[in-house]
PyMOL CGO cylinders between C-alpha atoms (Angstrom):
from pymol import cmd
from pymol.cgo import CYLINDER

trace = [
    CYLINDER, 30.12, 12.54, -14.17, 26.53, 13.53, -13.78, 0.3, 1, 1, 1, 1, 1, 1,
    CYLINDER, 26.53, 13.53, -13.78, 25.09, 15.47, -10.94, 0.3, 1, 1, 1, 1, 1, 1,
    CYLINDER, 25.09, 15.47, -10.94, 22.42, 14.51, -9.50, 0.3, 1, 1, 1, 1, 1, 1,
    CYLINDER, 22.42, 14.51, -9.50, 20.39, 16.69, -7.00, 0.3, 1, 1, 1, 1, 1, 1,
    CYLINDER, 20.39, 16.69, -7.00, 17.96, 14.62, -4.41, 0.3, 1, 1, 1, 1, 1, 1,
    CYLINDER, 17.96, 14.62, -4.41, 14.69, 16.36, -3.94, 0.3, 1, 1, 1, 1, 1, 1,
    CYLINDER, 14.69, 16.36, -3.94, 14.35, 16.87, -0.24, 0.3, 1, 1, 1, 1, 1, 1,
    CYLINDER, 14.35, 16.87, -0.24, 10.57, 16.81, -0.25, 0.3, 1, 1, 1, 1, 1, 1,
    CYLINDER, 10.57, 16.81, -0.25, 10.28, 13.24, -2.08, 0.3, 1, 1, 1, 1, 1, 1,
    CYLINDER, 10.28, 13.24, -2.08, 12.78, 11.82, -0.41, 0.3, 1, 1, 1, 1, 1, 1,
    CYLINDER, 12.78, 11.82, -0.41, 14.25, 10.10, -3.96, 0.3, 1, 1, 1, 1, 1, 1,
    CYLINDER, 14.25, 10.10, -3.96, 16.45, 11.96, -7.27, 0.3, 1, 1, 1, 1, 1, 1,
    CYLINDER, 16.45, 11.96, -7.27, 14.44, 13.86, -9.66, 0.3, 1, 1, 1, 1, 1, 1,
    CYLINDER, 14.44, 13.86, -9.66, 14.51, 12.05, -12.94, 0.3, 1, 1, 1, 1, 1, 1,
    CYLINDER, 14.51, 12.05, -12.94, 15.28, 15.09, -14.43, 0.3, 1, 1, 1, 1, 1, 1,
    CYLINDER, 15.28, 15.09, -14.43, 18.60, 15.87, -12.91, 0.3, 1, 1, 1, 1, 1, 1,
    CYLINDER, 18.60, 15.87, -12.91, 20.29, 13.45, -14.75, 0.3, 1, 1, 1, 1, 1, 1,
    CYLINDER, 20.29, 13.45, -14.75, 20.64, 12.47, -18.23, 0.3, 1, 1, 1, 1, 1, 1,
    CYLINDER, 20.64, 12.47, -18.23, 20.95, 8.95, -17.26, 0.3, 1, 1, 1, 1, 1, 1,
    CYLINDER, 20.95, 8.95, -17.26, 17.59, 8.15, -16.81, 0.3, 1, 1, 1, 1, 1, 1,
    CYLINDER, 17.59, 8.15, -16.81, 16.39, 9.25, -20.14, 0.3, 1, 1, 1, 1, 1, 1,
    CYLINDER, 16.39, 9.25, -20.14, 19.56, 7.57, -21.73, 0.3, 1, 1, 1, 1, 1, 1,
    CYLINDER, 19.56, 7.57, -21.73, 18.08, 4.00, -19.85, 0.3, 1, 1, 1, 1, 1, 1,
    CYLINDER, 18.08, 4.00, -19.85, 14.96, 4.30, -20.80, 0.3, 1, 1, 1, 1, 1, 1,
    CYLINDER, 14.96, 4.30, -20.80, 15.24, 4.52, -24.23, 0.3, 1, 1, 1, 1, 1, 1,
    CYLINDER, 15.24, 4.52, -24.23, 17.64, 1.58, -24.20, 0.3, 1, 1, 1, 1, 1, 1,
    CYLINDER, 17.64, 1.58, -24.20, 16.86, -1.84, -25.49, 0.3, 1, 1, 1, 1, 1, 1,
    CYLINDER, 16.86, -1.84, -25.49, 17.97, -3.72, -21.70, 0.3, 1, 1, 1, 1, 1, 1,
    CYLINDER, 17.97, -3.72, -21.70, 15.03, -1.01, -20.58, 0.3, 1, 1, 1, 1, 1, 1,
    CYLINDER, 15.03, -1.01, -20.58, 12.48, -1.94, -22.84, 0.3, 1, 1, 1, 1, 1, 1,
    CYLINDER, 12.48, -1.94, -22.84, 12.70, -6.09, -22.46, 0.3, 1, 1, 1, 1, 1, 1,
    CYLINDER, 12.70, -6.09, -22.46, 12.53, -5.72, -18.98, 0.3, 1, 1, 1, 1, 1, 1,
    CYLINDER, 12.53, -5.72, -18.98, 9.79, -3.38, -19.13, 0.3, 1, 1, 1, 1, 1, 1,
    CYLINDER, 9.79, -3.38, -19.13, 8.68, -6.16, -21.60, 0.3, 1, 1, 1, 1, 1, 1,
    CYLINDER, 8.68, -6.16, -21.60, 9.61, -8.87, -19.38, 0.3, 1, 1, 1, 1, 1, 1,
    CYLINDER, 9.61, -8.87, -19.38, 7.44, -7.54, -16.36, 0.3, 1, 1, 1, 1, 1, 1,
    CYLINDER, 7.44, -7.54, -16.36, 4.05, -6.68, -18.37, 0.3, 1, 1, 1, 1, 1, 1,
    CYLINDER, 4.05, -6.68, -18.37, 4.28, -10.02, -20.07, 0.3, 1, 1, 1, 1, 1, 1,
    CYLINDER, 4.28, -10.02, -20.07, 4.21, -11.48, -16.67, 0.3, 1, 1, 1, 1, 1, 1,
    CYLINDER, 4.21, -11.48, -16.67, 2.17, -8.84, -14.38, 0.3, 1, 1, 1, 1, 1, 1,
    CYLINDER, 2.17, -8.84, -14.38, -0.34, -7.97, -16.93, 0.3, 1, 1, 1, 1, 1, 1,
    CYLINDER, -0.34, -7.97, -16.93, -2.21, -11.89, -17.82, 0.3, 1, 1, 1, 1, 1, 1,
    CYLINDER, -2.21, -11.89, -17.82, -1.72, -12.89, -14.07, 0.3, 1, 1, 1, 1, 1, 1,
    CYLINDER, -1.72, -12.89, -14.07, -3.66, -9.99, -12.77, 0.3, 1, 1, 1, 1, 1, 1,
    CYLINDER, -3.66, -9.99, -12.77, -6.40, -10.05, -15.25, 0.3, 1, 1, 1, 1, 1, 1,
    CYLINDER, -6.40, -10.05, -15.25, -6.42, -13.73, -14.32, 0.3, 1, 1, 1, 1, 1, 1,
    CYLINDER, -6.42, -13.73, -14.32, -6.06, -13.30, -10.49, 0.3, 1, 1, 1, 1, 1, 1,
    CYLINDER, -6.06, -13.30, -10.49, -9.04, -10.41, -11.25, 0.3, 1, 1, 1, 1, 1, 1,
    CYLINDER, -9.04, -10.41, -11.25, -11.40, -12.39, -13.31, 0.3, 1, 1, 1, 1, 1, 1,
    CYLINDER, -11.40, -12.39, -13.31, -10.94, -15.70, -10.42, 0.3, 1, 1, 1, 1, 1, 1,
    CYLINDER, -10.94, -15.70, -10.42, -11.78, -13.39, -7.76, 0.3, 1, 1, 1, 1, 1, 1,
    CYLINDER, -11.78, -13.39, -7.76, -14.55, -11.68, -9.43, 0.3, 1, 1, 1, 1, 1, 1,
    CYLINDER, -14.55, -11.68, -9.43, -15.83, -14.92, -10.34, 0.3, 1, 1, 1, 1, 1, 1,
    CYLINDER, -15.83, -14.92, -10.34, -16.03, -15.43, -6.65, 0.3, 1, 1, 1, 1, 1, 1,
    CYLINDER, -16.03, -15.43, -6.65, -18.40, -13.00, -6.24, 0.3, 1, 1, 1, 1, 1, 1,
    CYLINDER, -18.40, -13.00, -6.24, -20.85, -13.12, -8.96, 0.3, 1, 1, 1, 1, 1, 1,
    CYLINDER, -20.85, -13.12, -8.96, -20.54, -16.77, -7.97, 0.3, 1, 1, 1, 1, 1, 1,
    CYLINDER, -20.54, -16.77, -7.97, -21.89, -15.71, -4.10, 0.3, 1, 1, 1, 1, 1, 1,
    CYLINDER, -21.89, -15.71, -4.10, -24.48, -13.23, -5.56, 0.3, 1, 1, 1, 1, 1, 1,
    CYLINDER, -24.48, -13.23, -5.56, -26.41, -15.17, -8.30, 0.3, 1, 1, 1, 1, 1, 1,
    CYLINDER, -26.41, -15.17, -8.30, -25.62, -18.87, -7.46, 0.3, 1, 1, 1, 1, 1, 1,
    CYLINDER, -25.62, -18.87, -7.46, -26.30, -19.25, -3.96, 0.3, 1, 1, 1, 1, 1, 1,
    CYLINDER, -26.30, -19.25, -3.96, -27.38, -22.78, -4.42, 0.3, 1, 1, 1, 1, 1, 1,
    CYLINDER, -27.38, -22.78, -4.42, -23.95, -23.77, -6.20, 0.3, 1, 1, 1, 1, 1, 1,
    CYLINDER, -23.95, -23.77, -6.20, -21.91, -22.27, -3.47, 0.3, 1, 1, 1, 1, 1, 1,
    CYLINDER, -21.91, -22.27, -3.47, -24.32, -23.86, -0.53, 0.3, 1, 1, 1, 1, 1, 1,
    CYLINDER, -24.32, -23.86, -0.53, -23.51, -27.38, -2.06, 0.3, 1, 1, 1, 1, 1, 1,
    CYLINDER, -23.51, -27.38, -2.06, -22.38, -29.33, 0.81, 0.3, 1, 1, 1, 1, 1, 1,
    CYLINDER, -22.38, -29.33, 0.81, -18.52, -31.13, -0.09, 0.3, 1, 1, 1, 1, 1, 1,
    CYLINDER, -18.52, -31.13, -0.09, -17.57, -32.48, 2.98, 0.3, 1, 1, 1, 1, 1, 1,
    CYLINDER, -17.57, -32.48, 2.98, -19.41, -32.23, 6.69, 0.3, 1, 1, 1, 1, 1, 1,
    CYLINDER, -19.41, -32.23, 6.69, -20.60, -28.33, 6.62, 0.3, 1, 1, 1, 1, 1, 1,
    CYLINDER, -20.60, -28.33, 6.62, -17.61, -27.56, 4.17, 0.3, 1, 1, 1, 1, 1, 1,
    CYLINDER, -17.61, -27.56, 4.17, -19.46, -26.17, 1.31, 0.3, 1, 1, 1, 1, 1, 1,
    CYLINDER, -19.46, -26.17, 1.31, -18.17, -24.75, -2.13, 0.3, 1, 1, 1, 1, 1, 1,
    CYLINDER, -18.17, -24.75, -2.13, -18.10, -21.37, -0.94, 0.3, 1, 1, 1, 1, 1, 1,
    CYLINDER, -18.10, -21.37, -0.94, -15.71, -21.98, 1.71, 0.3, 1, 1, 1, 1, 1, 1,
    CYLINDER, -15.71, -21.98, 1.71, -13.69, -24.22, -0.15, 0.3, 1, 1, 1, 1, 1, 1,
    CYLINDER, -13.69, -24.22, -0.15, -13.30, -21.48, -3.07, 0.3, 1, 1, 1, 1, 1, 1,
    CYLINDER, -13.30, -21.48, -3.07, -12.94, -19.00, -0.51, 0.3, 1, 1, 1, 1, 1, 1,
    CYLINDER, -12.94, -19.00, -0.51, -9.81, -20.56, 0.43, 0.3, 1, 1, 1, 1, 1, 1,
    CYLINDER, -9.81, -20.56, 0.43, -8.41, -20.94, -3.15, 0.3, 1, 1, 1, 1, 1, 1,
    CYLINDER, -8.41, -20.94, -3.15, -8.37, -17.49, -2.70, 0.3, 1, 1, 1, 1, 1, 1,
    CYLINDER, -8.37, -17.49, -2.70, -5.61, -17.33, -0.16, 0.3, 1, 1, 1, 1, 1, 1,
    CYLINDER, -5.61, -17.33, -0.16, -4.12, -19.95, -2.02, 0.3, 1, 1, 1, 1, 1, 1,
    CYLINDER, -4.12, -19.95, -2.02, -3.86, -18.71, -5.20, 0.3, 1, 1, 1, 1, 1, 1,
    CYLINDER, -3.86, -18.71, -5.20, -2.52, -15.50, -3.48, 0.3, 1, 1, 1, 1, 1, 1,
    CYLINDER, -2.52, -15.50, -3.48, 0.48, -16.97, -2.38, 0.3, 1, 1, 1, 1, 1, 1,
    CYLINDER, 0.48, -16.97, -2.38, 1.27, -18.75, -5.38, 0.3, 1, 1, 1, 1, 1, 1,
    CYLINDER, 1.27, -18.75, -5.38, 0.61, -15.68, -7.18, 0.3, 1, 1, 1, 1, 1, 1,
    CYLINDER, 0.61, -15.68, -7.18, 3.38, -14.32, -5.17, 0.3, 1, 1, 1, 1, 1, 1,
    CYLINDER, 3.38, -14.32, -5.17, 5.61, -17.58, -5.42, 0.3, 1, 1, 1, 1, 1, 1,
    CYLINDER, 5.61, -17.58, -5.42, 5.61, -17.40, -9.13, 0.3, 1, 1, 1, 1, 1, 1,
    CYLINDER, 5.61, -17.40, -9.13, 6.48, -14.12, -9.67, 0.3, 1, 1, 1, 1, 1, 1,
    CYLINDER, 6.48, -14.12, -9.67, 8.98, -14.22, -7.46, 0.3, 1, 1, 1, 1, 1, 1,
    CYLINDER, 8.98, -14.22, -7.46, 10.57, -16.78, -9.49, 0.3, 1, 1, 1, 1, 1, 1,
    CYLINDER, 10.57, -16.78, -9.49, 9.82, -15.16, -12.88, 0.3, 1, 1, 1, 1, 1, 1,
    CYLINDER, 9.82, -15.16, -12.88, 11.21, -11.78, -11.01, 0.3, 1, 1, 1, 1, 1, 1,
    CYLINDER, 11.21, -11.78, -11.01, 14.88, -13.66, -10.14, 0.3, 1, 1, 1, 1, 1, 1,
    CYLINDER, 14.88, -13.66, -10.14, 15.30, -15.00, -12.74, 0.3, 1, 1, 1, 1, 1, 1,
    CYLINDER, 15.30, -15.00, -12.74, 14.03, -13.28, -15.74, 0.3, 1, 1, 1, 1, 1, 1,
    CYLINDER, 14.03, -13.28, -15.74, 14.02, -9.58, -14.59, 0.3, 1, 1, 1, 1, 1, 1,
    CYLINDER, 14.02, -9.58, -14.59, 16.68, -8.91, -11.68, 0.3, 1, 1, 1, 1, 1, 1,
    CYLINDER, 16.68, -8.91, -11.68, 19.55, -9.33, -14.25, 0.3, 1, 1, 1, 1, 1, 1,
    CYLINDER, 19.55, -9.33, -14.25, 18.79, -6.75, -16.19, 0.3, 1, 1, 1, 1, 1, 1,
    CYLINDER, 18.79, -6.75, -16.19, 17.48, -4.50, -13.28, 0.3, 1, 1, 1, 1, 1, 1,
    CYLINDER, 17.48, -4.50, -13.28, 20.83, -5.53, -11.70, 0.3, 1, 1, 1, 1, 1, 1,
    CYLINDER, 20.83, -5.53, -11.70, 22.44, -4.76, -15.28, 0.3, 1, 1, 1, 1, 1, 1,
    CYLINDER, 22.44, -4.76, -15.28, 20.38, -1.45, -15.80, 0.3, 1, 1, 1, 1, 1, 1,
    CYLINDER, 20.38, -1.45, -15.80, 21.42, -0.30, -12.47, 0.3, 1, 1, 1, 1, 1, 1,
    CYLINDER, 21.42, -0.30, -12.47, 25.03, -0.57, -12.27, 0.3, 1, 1, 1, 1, 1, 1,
    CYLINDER, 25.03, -0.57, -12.27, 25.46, 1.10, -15.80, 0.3, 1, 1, 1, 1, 1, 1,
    CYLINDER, 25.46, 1.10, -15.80, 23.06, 3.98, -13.77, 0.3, 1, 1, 1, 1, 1, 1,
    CYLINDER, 23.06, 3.98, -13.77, 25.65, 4.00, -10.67, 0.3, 1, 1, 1, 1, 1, 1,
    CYLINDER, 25.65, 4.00, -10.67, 28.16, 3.55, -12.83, 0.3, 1, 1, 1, 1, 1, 1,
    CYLINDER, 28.16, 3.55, -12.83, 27.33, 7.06, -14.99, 0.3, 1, 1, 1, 1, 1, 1,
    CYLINDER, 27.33, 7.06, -14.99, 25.76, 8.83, -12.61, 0.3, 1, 1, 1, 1, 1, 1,
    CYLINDER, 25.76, 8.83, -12.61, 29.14, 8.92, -10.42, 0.3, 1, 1, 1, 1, 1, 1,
    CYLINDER, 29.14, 8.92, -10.42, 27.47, 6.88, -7.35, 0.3, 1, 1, 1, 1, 1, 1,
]
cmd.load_cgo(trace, "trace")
């Protein structure tokens, strides 16, 4: 049974106190999820960043695109504006999804072996 001290300042275990966390990391269960969650995290950012900042150099440099009238004094700007929020929250949505079902089993998985070894 490993001992683990808890660092009083941090408020969390050091990662050094216990073999266990090198031991996961260097597993294969450690690297697919760590796999899992790039593939995932790392295009939808980008693509959340490059919508967004689209946005923008949209409202500096095309003000007469994003003036365009759609419906009463609803213009494009507003409307994308919006999309924003929107594609915020289904951001959110899908990675929720991708998160239950792809990653918490083996973060569930990876963690009990951790309890499991570390004596907790």
């Amino acid at each position: 049974m490993a001992h683990v001290d808890k660092d009083p300042d941090a408020g969390h275990y050091r990662a050094d106190s216990a073999p266990i966390y090198k031991e996961l990391h260097e597993t294969a269960e450690f690297a697919e999820l760590r796999k899992k969650y790039r593939g995932w995290a790392i295009p939808a950012t980008v693509a959340f960043l490059v919508w967004y900042l689209l946005y923008v150099v949209l409202s500096n440099w095309a003000p007469g695109l994003m003036g365009i009238k759609v419906i009463g004094n609803i213009n494009i700007a507003l409307v994308l504006g919006l999309l924003q929020f929107v594609t915020t929250f289904g951001i959110a949505y899908l990675y929720a999804k991708h998160s239950s079902k792809a990653l918490d089993p083996l973060a569930t998985s990876l963690g009990e072996r951790y309890a499991r070894e570390a004596g907790q």
